[in-house]
C-alpha positions, -999 to 999 in steps of 0.1 A, spaced: 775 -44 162 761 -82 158 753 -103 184 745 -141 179 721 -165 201 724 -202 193 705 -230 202 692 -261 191 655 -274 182 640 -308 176 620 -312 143 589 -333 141 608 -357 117 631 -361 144 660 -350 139 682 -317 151 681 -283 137 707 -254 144 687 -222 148 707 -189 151 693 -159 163 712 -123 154 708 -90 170 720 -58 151 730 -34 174 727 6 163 746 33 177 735 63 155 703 60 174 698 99 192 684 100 226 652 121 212 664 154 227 666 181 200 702 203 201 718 169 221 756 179 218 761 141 237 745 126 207 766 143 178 739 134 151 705 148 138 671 134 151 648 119 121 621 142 142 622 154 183 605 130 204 612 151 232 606 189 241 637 207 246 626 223 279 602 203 300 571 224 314 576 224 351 544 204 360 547 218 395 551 188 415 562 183 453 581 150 445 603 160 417 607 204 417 630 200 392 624 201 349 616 161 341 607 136 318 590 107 323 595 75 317 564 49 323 568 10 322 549 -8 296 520 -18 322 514 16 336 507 26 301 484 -1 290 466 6 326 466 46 320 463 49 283 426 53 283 430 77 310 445 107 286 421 95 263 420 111 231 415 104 196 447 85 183 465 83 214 480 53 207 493 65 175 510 94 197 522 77 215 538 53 192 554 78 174 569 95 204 587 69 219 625 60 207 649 36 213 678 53 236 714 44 220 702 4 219 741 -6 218 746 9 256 712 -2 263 702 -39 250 696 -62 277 707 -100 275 682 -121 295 703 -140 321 702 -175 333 668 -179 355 654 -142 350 619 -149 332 609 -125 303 594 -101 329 619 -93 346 646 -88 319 618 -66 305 616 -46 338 656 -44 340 655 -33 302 638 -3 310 655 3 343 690 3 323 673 31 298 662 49 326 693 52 341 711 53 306 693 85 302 700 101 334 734 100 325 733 110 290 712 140 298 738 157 325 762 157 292 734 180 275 721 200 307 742 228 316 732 228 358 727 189 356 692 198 375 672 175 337 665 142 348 641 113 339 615 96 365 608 63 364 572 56 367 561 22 379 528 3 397 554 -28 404 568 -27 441 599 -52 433 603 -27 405 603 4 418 629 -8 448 652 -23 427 652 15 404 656 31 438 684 9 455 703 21 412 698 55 425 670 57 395 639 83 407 609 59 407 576 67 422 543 52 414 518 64 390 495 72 418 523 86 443 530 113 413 498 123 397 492 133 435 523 153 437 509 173 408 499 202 437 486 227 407 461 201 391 447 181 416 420 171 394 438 146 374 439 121 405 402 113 391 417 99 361 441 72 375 427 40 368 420 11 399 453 -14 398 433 -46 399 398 -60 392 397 -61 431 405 -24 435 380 -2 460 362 -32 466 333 -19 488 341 -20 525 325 -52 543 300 -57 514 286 -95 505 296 -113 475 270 -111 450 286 -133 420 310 -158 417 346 -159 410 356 -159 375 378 -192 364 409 -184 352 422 -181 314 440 -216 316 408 -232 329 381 -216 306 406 -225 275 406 -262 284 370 -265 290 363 -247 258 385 -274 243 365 -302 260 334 -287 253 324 -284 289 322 -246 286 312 -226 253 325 -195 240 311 -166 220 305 -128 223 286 -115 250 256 -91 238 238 -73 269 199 -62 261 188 -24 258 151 -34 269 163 -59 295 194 -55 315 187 -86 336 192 -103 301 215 -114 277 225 -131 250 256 -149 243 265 -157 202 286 -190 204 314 -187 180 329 -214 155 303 -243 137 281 -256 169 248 -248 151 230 -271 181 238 -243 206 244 -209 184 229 -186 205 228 -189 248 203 -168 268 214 -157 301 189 -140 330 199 -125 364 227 -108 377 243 -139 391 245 -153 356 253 -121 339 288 -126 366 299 -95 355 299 -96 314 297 -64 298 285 -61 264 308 -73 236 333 -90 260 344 -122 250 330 -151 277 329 -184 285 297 -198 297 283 -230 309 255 -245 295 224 -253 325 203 -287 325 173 -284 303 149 -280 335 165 -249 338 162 -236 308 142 -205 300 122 -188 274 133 -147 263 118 -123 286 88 -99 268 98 -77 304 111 -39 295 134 -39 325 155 -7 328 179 -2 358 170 24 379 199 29 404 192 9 439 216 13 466 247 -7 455 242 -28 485 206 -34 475 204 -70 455 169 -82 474 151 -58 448 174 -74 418 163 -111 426 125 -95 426 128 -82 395 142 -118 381 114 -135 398 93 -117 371 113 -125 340 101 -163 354 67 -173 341 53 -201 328 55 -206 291 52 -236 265 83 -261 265 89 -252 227 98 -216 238 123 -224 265 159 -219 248 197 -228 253 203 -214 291 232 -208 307 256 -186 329 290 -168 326 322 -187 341 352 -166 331 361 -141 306 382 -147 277 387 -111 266 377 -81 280 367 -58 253 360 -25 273 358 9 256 356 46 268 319 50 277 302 84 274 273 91 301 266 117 329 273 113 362 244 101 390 258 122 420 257 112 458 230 114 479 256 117 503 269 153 513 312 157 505 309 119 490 336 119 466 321 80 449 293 87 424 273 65 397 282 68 366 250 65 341 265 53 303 245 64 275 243 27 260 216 18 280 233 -18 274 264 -10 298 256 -11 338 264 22 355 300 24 371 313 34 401 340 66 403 353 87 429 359 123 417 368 156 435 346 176 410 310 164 411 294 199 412 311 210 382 304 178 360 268 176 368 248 178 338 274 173 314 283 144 291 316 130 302 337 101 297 345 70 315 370 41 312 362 6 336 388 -6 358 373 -40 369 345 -55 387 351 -69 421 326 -94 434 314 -77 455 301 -49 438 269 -42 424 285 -21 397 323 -23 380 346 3 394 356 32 365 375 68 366 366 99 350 387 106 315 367 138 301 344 160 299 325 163 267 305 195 275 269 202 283 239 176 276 219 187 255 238 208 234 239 198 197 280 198 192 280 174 224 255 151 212 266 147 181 304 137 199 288 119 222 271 95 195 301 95 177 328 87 206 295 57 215 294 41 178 334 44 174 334 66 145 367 76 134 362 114 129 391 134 138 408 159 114 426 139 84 460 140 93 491 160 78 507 129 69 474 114 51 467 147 35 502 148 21 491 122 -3 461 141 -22 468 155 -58 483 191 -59 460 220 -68 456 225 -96 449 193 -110 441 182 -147 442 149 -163 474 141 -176 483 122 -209 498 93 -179 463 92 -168 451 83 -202 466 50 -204 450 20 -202 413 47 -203 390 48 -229 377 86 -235 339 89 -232 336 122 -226 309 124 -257 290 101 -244 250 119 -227 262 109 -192 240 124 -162 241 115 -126 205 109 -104 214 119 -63 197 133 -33 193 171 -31 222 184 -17 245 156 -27 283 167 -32 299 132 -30 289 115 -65 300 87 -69 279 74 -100 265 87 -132 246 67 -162 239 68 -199 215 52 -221 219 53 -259 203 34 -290 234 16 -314 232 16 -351 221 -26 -345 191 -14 -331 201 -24 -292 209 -1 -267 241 6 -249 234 11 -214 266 27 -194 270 27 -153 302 51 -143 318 51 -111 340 75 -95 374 65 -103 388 65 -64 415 42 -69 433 61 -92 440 84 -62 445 60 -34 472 44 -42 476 5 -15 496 9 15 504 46 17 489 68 48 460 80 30 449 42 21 455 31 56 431 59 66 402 51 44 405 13 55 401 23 94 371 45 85 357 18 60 326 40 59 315 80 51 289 79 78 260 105 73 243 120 101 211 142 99 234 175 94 264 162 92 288 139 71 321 123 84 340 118 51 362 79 46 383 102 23 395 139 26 372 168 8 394 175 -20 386 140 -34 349 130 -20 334 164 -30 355 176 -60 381 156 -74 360 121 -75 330 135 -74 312 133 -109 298 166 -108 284 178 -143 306 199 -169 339 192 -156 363 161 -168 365 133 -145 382 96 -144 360 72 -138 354 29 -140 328 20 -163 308 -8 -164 292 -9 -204 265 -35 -212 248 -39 -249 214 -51 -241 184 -57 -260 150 -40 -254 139 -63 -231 166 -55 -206 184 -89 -219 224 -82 -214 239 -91 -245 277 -80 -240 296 -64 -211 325 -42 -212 346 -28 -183 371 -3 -187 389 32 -172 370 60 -182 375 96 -187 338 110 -189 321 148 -187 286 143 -167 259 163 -189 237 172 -160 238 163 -121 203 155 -111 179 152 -79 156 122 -80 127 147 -84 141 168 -110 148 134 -130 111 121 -126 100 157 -136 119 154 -172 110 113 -174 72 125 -170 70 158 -192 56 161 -226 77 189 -234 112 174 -232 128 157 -258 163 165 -252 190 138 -246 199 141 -213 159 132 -212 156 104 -239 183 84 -219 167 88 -188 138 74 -200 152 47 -217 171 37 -183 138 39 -167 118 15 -187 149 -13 -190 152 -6 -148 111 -17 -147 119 -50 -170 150 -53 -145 130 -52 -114 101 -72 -129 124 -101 -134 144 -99 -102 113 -101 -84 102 -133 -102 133 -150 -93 130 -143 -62 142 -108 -48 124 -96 -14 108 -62 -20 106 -47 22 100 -22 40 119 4 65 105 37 72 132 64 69 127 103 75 136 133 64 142 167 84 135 205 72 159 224 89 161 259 99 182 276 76 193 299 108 194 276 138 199 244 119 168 233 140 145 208 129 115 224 116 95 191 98 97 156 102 85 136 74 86 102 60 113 103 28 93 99 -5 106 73 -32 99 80 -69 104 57 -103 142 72 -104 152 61 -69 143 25 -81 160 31 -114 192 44 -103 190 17 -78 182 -10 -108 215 -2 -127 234 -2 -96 225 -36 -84 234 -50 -120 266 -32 -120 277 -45 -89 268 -85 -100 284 -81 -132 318 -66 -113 312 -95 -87 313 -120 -114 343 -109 -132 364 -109 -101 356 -138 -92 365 -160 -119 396 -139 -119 401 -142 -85 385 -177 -72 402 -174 -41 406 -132 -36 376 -117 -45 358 -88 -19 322 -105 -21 288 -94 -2 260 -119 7 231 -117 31 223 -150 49 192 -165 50 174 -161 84 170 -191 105 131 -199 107 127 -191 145 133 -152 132 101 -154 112 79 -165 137 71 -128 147 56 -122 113 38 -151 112 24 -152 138 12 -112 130 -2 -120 99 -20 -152 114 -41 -131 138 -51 -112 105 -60 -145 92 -33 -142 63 -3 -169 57 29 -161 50 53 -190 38 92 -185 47 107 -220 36 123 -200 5 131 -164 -9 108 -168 -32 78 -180 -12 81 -150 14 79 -129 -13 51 -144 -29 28 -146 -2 39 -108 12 24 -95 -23 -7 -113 -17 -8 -102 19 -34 -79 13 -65 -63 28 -91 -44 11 -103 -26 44 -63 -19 54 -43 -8 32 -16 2 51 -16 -35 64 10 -45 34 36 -23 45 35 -29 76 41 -64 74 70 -58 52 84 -36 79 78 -67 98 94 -89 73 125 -64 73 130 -69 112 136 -106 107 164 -102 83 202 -111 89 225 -84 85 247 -87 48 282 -96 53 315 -84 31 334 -117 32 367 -127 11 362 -159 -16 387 -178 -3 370 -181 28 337 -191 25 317 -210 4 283 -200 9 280 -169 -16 240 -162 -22 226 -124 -10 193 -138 4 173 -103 1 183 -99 -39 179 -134 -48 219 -132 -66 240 -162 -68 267 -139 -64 271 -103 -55 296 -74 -41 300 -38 -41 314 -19 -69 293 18 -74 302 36 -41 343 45 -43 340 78 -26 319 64 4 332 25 9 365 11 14 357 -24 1 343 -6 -35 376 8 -35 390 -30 -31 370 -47 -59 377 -20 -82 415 -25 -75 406 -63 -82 387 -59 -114 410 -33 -127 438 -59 -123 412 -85 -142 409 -64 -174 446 -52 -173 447 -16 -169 467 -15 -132 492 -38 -116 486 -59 -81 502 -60 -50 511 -88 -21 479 -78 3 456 -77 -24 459 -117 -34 462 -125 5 431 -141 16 436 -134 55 447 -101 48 415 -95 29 389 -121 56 406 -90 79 400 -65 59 364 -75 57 360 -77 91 364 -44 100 346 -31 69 315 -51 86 320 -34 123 321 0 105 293 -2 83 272 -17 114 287 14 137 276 39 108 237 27 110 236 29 144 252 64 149 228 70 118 197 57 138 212 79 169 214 111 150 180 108 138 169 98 169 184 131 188 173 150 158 133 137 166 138 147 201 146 185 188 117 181 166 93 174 191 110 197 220 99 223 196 68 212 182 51 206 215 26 177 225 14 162 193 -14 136 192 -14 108 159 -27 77 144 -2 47 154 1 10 144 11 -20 169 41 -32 155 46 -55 189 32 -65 220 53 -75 251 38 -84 283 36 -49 302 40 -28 266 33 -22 230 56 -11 204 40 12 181 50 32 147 35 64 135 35 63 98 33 104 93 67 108 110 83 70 106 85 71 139 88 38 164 76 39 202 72 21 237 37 29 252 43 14 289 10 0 311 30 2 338 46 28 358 65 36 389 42 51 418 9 37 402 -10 9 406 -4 -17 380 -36 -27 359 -40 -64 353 -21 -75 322 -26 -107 307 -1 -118 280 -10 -143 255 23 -151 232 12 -170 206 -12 -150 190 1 -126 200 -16 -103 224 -21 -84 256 -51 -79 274 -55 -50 295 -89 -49 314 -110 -55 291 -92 -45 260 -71 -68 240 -46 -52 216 -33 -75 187 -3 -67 160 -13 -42 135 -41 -28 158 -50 10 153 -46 31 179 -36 70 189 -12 80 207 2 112 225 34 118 215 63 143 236 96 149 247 102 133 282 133 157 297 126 148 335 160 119 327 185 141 315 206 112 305 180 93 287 159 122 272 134 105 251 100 105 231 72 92 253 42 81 241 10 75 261 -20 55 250 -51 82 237 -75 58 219 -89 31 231 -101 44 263 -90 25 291 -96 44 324 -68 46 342 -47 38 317 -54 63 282 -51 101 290 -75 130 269 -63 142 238 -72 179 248 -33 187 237 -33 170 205 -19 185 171 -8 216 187 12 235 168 36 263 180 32 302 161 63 318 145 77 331 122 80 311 87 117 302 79 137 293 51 137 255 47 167 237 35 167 202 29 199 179 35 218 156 16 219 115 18 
């Protein structure tokens, strides 16, 4: 059936235009209830069960569906929290006959309510329709609203209609679930006769007009982890006068969480104010308790030089909420029978929230989840409610969920639907896949990898030509040849963006079948691949370059050390060897060059575990070793990825997947320089080129560790690199490689956006067809966006893993004393690194219950002067090192000063090196 809507609408010209609106209405659409006789038809798939479980309640004894309104879900979604719920729940919903149900909206009613009677007639619609199907009439559907007017209009249709709250409570035989109904309104379980602590929040209208006017500015609100009477707040859009707003004290802070969306006013310059060098962590006060909060800000306060003061200001209103589930432990009551609690997150950068819940006993001591239901102003903390329990802290399985769940990691089971996509077993290369594919399965290729690596996504060859030059051939998993755009598994590997590697652990962007055997370019088996063929001269100068689809047969799949091992012996001559060493000495020339033009060479400690081949316990913590392969694998990969970037973009000017790294602003460097001042050293930052001239000469005869250090330094200071499309942007130099231009092209199995250029350079030479989103530059600038989020998520949860994994380590290993190097100072701390196990550390001068020592701060050298001790960056020192358990939420490695002896301050190093007796185990190293 067709129904029309006409009306008319002025153009900007002037003159009239008829617009006409139709409505097709269906009525082969089934109610979603398998075996309906009512409905005569078969269901595309059952959206309901065909017996509902009696869920035992008082209000409804009867077999029942549900049906919410649209805001109960949005307000309770997070409540049944689980991965994909919204994709559940998409799935399960489905339109009831829409010819007996569409709703016209009627003269006066606003979009609300015809949205409200819309699903009032469905509910009543299916009432009806199910007494056709239910043999003793006793099936009916609830209505389940939060909106009064609502739920008394449903009840004077003789619709059932309770509220959300009214029937979770009538669930007698799970009483539990009560915990999880969310608070109806940011001023929901306000506390009873308590003061207001922060202003009122201006509304939406008001924040969007003085963003407009420039009265207010807006940007993304990023809480400290060291501070949480700090903030920062990254102004969005071109005002490069103001980019980055620091806020201090709660009053300010008015009730931002991290990575909301805020609008903040800007404070006359006297009130400006200079970053805090304060570790501040909250420690729980009585809610009520804000004299000890202003205290605490009165010491963030001191007097420092007017060129330090920056941008100050203090959240107005919030433009966006962008809340999460949180994972933490519960903080419970003091208070005997109390049924509110504190809530403790994880992210030390979200403020604890208040729930009520029935079962505090049984969730003490284990990692649960927690949604926010809004922040009154009178509340010290935002008001939450429980959504699950994860298990016990501690335990390995939890951890690793809980790291997961925190840094958004997609990482549930790949679904039926995506899996139904994947090549059937068994699989060989067809004469279709041969087209438009060169085959070089003759050619010496061998791939270089981690130990343990099953996801190889790149092998290389090295040859001598009968011209006397050398062909030189980089070979990339061929991914897109499976993943075909727009289908389930494509959608899939564009969420994750990333395979995310944990310490033992790997969370795949793509199903097994193709990261660890049908891509993967394992050695004596035929795979299809994407070369990228240069014919260069001996002196690493690129003389021709080829790109083409490849069917190739890896020779050998190497570690790093096994490759160095053939590259330095005497006694092999074979090929596999004699291209390895000719890729060695061109990836030496390589790097040479790219360091004269510029190229930054840093610094970043990463470690490696021995695990227990039984307990999958760490055993060893070292510091990862990097050979002459690492850099020439490396080497080939970087000029790869150029010479793809290249190509697609003078194909594609306007759709190309590019990468660059921004150069830092110079108010990042002044940490290094000021470090390597107070060494008397200089280092220049006014170009690429210059910082990494002057780190190479940064050198000390007497400190040789001094070098790296200062490129760790130098590594802190960095901007993060960006995927970005071409179309978008017109700044397209990668700062740290010194590269015009630059992108990603060698890592298929493990990145999305290599999985996008090779699409786009496989259109460029010809050998596969394009498609709409592939040549739509906002499709792509969104694309990139997320890719960026998930690669940033995928360090942290990396950084997270191996930070749990230390704690193992040194639960096991005991108290442990070691040689450390000042990497910062900060007014009532240093921040030291201990090069044996890459490990970073706080050692605190000041501690709760103690008297404090005197501390004098001196920031521009900079320093900190304790008695009569002064401790500069890059100062040696020793420290204790062990596992601090007595926070069970925040277990962590605490380090106390050995050496210099400070009394009062310094403890003996009677404990030190101690090493626990047992049994030597089988050590197994893990993959990258």
């Amino acid at each position: 059936m067709l129904k029309s809507k006409t009306f008319l609408k002025k153009t900007r010209a002037g003159g009239v235009m008829k617009i006409v609106r139709e409505h097709y209405l269906r009525d082969d659409i089934g109610c979603g209830a398998p075996g309906c006789a009512a409905c005569g038809r078969a269901h595309e798939g059952p959206a309901l069960e065909p017996q509902p479980q009696d869920p035992a309640s008082s209000l409804c004894p009867q077999p029942h569906y549900l049906l919410p309104d649209t805001n109960v879900l949005l307000h309770q979604i997070v409540s049944a929290w689980r991965p994909g719920t919204w994709a559940s729940v998409a799935s399960s919903l489905r339109l009831p006959g829409s010819l007996e149900t569409y709703v016209e909206q009627e003269q006066g009613e606003n979009a609300n309510d015809r949205n409200d009677r819309a699903i009032r007639v469905a509910a009543k619609w299916y009432n009806e329709h199910l007494k056709k199907m239910s043999a003793d009439n006793q099936l009916q559907v609830i209505f389940i609203t939060n909106d009064r007017k609502n739920k008394e209009k449903a009840v004077e249709e003789g619709i059932p209609a309770f509220t959300c709250e009214e029937y979770v409570k009538s669930l007698t035989a799970n009483p539990e679930l009560i915990d999880r109904l969310a608070c109806l309104s940011e001023e929901g379980n306000e506390i009873e006769s308590g003061k207001i602590i922060f202003s009122e929040h201006l509304p939406l209208s008001k924040l969007q007009q003085g963003v407009k006017s420039g009265i207010y500015l807006q940007g993304t609100f990023r809480a400290s982890r060291e501070n949480y009477l700090e903030a920062t707040v990254w102004i969005h859009g071109d005002n490069e006068e103001n980019k980055e707003i620091i806020l201090q004290g709660l009053k300010h802070l008015n009730r931002a969480i991290h990575e909301d969306i805020v609008a903040v006013e800007l404070l006359p310059k006297s009130q400006w104010v200079a970053p805090s060098s304060v570790v501040l962590h909250d420690e729980g006060q009585n809610e009520e308790d804000v004299e000890k909060e202003e205290e605490r800000e009165r010491m963030l306060k001191t007097a420092v030089s007017e060129k330090m003061l920056k941008p100050t200001g203090r959240v107005v209103g919030i433009i966006k909420r962008n809340w999460r589930p949180y994972c933490g432990m519960l903080s419970k009551s003091d208070i005997k029978e109390s049924r509110r609690h504190l809530f403790t997150p994880a992210d030390k950068r979200i403020p604890r929230i208040r729930i009520e819940t029935r079962q505090a006993s049984t969730l003490e001591g284990r990692r649960i989840i927690v949604a926010i239901d809004g922040w009154p102003r009178n509340s010290r903390y935002p008001n939450g409610h429980f959504v699950k329990n994860l298990g016990d802290v501690g335990e390995k399985e939890t951890e690793t969920e809980v790291l997961l769940v925190e840094h958004d990691v997609p990482h549930q089971p790949f679904s039926q639907a995506v899996l139904s996509f994947l090549p059937k077993m068994p699989w060989s290369i067809t004469e279709k896949d041969m087209k438009n594919r060169e085959d070089l399965r003759h050619l010496c290729v061998c791939s270089v990898d981690p130990p343990g690596c099953t996801d190889i996504d790149d092998a290389l060859h090295c040859r001598e030509l009968e011209n006397g030059n050398l062909e030189v051939g980089v070979h990339i998993a061929d991914v897109s040849h499976f993943i075909r755009p727009g289908n389930a598994l494509d959608q899939e590997s564009a969420r994750r963006g990333t395979t995310v590697y944990l310490c033992e652990k790997r969370i795949d962007m793509v199903p097994e079948l193709l990261s660890s055997n049908l891509c993967s370019l394992k050695c004596d088996v035929d795979r299809l691949a994407f070369s990228c063929i240069w014919e260069m001269s001996h002196n690493a100068e690129i003389l021709k370059t080829k790109f083409t689809k490849s069917v190739i047969n890896s020779k050998a799949s190497l570690t790093y050390a096994e490759a160095q091992l053939r590259i330095d012996s005497a006694n092999m001559n074979d090929d596999i060897t004699t291209s390895l060493r000719g890729l060695n000495k061109l990836a030496k020339i390589l790097k040479k060059r790219r360091i004269e033009k510029g190229a930054l060479t840093l610094s970043s400690p990463e470690v490696r575990f021995h695990m227990d081949s039984e307990t999958h316990d760490p055993i060893d913590l070292q510091t990862k070793e990097l050979r002459e392969t690492n850099s020439m694998v490396e080497e080939f990969m970087l000029l790869a990825n150029i010479s793809v970037a290249k190509k697609i973009h003078e194909e594609f000017s306007e759709h190309a997947l590019l990468r660059k790294h921004p150069a830092p602003p110079p108010s990042n460097y002044e940490i290094l320089v000021k470090a390597a001042r107070s060494r008397n050293l200089e280092i220049k930052t006014d170009t690429a080129k210059s910082l990494a001239e002057s780190l190479d000469q940064a050198e000390s005869p007497t400190f040789p560790y001094l070098n790296t250090l200062l490129r760790i330094l130098a590594t802190r200071c960095m901007m993060q690199a960006v995927y970005f499309c071409s179309g978008m942007d017109n700044d397209f130099h990668h700062y740290g490689l010194a590269s015009p231009i630059y992108t990603h092209f060698t890592s298929p199995i493990r990145r999305y956006a290599d999985v996008i250029v090779h699409r786009l350079l496989a259109v460029a030479i010809g050998a596969d067809c394009t498609y709409p989103e592939l040549t739509d530059k906002h499709k792509l600038a969104d694309i990139c966006k997320n890719l960026n989020f998930r690669h940033k998520m995928a360090q942290y949860a990396q950084r997270a893993s191996v930070a749990f994994h230390t704690q193992l380590f040194f639960k096991s290993k005991g108290i442990v004393s070691e040689e450390a190097y000042i990497l910062f100072v900060r007014k009532n701390a240093i921040v030291v690194l201990i090069p044996k196990y890459g490990l970073e550390g706080t050692v605190f001068f000041e501690e709760k219950d103690k008297p404090n020592p005197q501390l004098i701060y001196d920031d521009e050298i900079p320093s900190l002067r304790i008695e009569d001790t002064v401790f500069h960056v890059f100062d040696k020192v020793k420290v204790k090192i062990m596992l601090d358990s007595s926070n069970l939420q925040h277990q962590k490695i605490r380090m106390s000063l050995v050496e210099p002896q400070i009394p009062g301050i310094s403890i003996p190093a009677d404990t030190s090196n101690m090493e626990l007796n047992g049994p030597k185990k089988k050590k197994m190293k893990l993959g990258k």
